[in-house]
N, C-alpha and C positions, 0 to 999 in steps of 0.2 A: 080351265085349260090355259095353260101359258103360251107364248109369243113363240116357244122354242118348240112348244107339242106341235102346234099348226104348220113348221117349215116342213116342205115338200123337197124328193131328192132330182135331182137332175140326173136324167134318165138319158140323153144326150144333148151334144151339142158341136156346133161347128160353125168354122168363120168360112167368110166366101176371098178368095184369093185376089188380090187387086196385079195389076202390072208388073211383071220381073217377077212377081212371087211363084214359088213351086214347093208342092206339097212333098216333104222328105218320108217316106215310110219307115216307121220302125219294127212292124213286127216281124216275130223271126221267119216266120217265111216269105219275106220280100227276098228279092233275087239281088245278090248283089253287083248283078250288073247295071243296077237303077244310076249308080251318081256316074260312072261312062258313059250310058247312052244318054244322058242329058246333059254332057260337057258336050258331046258331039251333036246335040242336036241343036245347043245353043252356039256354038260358033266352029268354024274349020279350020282354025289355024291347031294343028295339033298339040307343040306345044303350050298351048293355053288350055287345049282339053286335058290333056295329062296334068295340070297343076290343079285345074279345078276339080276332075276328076279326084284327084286324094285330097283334094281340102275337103270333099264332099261326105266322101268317104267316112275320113278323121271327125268329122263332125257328129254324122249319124252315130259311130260307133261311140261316142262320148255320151250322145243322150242315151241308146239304147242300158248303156252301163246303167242309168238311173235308174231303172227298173221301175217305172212308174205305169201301171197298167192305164192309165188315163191321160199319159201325154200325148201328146201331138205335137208336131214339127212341119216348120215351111222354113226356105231359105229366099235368099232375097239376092238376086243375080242382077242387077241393072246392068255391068259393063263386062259379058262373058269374056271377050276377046282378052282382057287383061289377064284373066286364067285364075279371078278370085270373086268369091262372093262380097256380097255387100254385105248382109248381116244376116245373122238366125234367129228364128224365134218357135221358142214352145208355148207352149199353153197347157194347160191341165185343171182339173178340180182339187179346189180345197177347203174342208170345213170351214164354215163361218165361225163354228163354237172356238173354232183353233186360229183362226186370224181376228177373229172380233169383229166389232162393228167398223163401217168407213171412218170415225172421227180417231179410232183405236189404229187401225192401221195409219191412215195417215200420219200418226203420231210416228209410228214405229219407222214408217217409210225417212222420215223427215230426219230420225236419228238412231242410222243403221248402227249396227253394232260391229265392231273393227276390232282386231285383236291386235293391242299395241305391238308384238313382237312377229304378227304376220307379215305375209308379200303384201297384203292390201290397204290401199289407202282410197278416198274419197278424196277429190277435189273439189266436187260440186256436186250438191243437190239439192234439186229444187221438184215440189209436189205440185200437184195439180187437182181438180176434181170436175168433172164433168155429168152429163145425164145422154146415155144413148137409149134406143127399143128397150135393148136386152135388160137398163138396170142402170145402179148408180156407177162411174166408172172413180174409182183412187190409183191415182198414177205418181211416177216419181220418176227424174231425170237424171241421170249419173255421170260423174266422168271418174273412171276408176284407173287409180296408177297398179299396174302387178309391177312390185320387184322380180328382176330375171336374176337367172344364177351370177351371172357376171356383174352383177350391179344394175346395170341402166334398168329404165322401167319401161312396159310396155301399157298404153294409153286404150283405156275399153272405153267407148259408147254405149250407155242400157240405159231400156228405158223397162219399169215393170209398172203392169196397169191390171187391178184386178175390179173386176165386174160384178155385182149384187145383183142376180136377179131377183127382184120381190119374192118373197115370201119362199124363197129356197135354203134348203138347209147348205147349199154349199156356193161358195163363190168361182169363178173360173179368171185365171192367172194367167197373165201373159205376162213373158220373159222377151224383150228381143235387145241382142247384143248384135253390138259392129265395132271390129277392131281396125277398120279403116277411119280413121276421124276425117269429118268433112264428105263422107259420103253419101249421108244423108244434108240436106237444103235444113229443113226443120223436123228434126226424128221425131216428135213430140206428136205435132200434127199428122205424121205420116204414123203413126204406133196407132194415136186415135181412131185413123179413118180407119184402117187394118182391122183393129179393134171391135168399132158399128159394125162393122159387118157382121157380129155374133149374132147367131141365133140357139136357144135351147131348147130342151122342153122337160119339164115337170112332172115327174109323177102326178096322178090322181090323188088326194087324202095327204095327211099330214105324213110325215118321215117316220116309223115308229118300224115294229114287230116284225113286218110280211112286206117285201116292197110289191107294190098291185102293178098287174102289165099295164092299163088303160095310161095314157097321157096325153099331155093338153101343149100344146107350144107358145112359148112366150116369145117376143110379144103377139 
């Protein structure tokens, strides 16, 4: 039996929300009155509700477009009153057979792929690797220029950190972007702690034929 017969699938999982964070709902039958009542709950200046309100909006309706039956979404609101969020961030599962090992991605993270004739360019990245509960973490730090129509570029903050839990056949992926720069102190460490917070759990028996209901929670 091989190293690949013995991975085990991930059956669920979820991080625990820290400070300023809110959990964005995507399925289709969340109400979409979800990103108004939590412009207005988080500040009373109206016009800041109306702007966050549609940046909230705009957001959800981008990830829902992925169609990922596995994503998840939080946004990250520290300063409502301005009437914008700080950053987004998904998360979701993805085979290990399809990302490879942490030394493999990290390779991959280190030297993204950029289409010379796209809007996107890299300024800066820089990896990282870490050990939380859940498993090994590989992370990478961006600063990404988008070409706008008009020329000028608009400046992203991401940082992507994916998680090994032992002996699973699948990793779980966190994406979080902020197009405010300087809004985060140190994103890195604040993606990290976000990050620990996972928790999963395992099927029962190796990944194969039948997935079995019984599971076990890591760690």
């Amino acid at each position: 039996m091989t190293a690949r017969d013995t991975r085990r699938d991930i059956v669920d999982f979820g991080i625990g929300l820290l400070e300023s964070w809110y959990p964005m709902p995507l399925a289709a039958a969340s109400g979409p009155e979800w990103s108004r009542e939590l412009a207005e709950a988080l500040t009373a200046d109206i016009d800041a509700q109306r702007r966050l309100s549609e940046e909230l909006e705009l957001a959800r309706s981008r990830f829902r477009s992925i169609g990922n039956p596995t994503l998840t979404a939080a946004v990250w609101i520290p300063f409502p009153q301005i009437g914008r969020a700080g950053a987004a961030a998904v998360f979701s599962l993805a085979p290990v057979d399809l990302l490879g090992d942490p030394d493999t991605y990290e390779a991959a993270l280190a030297s993204p792929e950029v289409d010379p004739d796209g809007a996107e360019s890299y300024y800066a990245v820089q990896t990282w690797r870490s050990q939380i509960d859940a498993g090994e973490v590989v992370g990478s730090h961006n600063l990404i220029a988008h070409l706008g129509a008009g020329g000028g570029a608009e400046l992203e903050e991401r940082v992507v950190a994916v998680v090994y839990p032992p002996g699973a056949a699948q990793a779980v992926q966190f994406v979080v972007s902020a197009e405010n720069l300087g809004v985060f102190t140190d994103m890195v460490q604040d993606v990290q702690d976000l990050v620990s917070t996972l928790t999963v759990s395992l099927a029962v028996g190796p990944t194969p034929e039948a997935a079995p209901t019984d599971t076990e929670e890591v760690p």
